[in-house]
C-alpha positions as CSV (number, residue, x, y, z in Angstrom):
1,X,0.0,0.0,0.0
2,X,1.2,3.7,-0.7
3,X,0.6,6.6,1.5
4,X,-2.6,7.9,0.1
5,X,-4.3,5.0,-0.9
6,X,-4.3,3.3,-3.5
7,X,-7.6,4.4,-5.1
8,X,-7.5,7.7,-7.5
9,X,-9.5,10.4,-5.0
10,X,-10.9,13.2,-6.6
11,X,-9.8,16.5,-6.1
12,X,-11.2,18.8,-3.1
13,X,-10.1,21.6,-1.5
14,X,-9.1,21.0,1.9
15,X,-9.0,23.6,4.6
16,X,-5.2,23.5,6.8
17,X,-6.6,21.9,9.9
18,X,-8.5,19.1,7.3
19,X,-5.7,18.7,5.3
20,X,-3.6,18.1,8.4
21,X,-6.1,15.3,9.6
22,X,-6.1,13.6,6.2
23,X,-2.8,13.2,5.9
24,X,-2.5,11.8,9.4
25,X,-4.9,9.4,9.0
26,X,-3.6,8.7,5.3
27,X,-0.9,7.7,7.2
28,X,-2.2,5.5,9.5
29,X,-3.5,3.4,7.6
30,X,-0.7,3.5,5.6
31,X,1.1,1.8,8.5
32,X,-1.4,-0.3,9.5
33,X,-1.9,-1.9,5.9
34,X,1.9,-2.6,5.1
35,X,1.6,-5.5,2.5
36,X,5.5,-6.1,2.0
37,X,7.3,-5.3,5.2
38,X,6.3,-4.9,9.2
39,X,7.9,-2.4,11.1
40,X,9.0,-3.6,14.1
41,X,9.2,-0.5,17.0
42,X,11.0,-2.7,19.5
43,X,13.9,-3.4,17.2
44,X,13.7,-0.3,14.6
45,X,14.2,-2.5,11.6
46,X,11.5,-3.1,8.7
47,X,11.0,-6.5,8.0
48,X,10.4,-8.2,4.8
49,X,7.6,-9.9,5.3
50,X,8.0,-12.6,2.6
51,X,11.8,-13.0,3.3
52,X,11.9,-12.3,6.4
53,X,14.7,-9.8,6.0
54,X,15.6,-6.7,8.0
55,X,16.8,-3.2,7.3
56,X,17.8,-1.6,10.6
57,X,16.5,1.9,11.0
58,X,19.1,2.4,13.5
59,X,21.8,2.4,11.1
60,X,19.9,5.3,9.0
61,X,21.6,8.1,10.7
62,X,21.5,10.7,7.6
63,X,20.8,11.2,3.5
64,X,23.4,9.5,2.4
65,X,22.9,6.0,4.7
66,X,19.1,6.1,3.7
67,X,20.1,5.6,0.4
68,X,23.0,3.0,0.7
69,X,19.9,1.2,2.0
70,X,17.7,2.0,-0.9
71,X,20.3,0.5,-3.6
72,X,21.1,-1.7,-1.4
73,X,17.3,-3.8,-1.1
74,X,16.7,-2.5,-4.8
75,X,19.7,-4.6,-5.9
76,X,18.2,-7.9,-3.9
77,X,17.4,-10.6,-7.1
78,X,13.7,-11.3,-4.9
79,X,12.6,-7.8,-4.0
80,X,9.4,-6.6,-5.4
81,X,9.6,-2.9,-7.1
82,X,6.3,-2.2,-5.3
83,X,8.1,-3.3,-1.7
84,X,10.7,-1.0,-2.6
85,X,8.1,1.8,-3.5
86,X,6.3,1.0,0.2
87,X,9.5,1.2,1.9
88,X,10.5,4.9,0.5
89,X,7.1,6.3,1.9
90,X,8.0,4.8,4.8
91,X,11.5,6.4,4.8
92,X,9.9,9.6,4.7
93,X,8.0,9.4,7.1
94,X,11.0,8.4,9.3
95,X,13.1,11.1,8.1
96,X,11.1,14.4,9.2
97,X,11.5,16.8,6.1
98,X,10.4,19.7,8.1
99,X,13.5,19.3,10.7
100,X,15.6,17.2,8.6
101,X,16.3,14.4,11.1
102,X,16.2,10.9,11.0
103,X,14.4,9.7,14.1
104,X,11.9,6.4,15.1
105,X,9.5,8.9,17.0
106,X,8.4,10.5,13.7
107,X,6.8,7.2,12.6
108,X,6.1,5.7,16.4
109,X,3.4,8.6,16.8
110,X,1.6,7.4,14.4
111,X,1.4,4.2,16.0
112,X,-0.3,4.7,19.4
C-alpha cells in the first residue's frame, strides 16, 4: 500500500486543519496496511515480510545511509519494485522533512 491510498480520490479543496487530519490518517492506515514489510518499534528495523529480511532503522543516521539502504534492497534478485516503493514512503516518514532528522519517533506517533 502507498501513502494515500491506493484508489485515485478526486480532487477537493481541503481547509489546513482538514488537510492536516487527512494526511495523518492517510498515514495510518498507511502503517497499519503494510503488504511487503512490518515495522518492528521494539527493534527499529523493517521487515520483509516474505523473506523475512531486516533493514535496521538504526543504522539510518543521515541522506546519504538512507540511500545506501535503498540500492542496497533495490539490488536484492527477490525484492518486489512495489516493496521498494512501500518502503520509500515509509523512509519519509521516518526522516522528518520539516526538521531534517532521522528519528523512530516521527513514525512511532503514528502508531499509538
Amino acid at each position: 500500500m502507498r501513502i494515500g491510498g491506493k484508489k485515485k480520490q478526486e480532487s477537493r479543496l481541503y481547509t489546513p486543519n482538514e488537510l492536516k487530519e487527512k494526511v495523518e490518517r492517510d498515514i495510518r492506515e498507511f502503517l497499519a496496511n503494510l503488504e511487503y514489510w512490518e515495522y518492528v518499534p521494539e527493534l527499529n528495523v523493517m521487515r520483509h515480510r516474505r523473506m523475512n529480511y531486516d533493514v535496521d532503522f538504526n543504522e539510518i543516521t543521515d541522506d546519504a545511509s538512507l540511500c545506501d539502504w535503498i540500492m542496497h534492497i533495490y539490488n536484492k534478485q527477490w525484492m518486489e519494485e512495489d516493496a521498494v516503493l512501500e518502503f520509500l514512503d515509509f523512509a519519509s516518514l521516518y526522516r522528518n522533512n520539516s526538521k531534517k532528522n532521522y528519528d523512530s519517533e516521527n513514525v512511532k506517533k503514528y502508531l499509538k
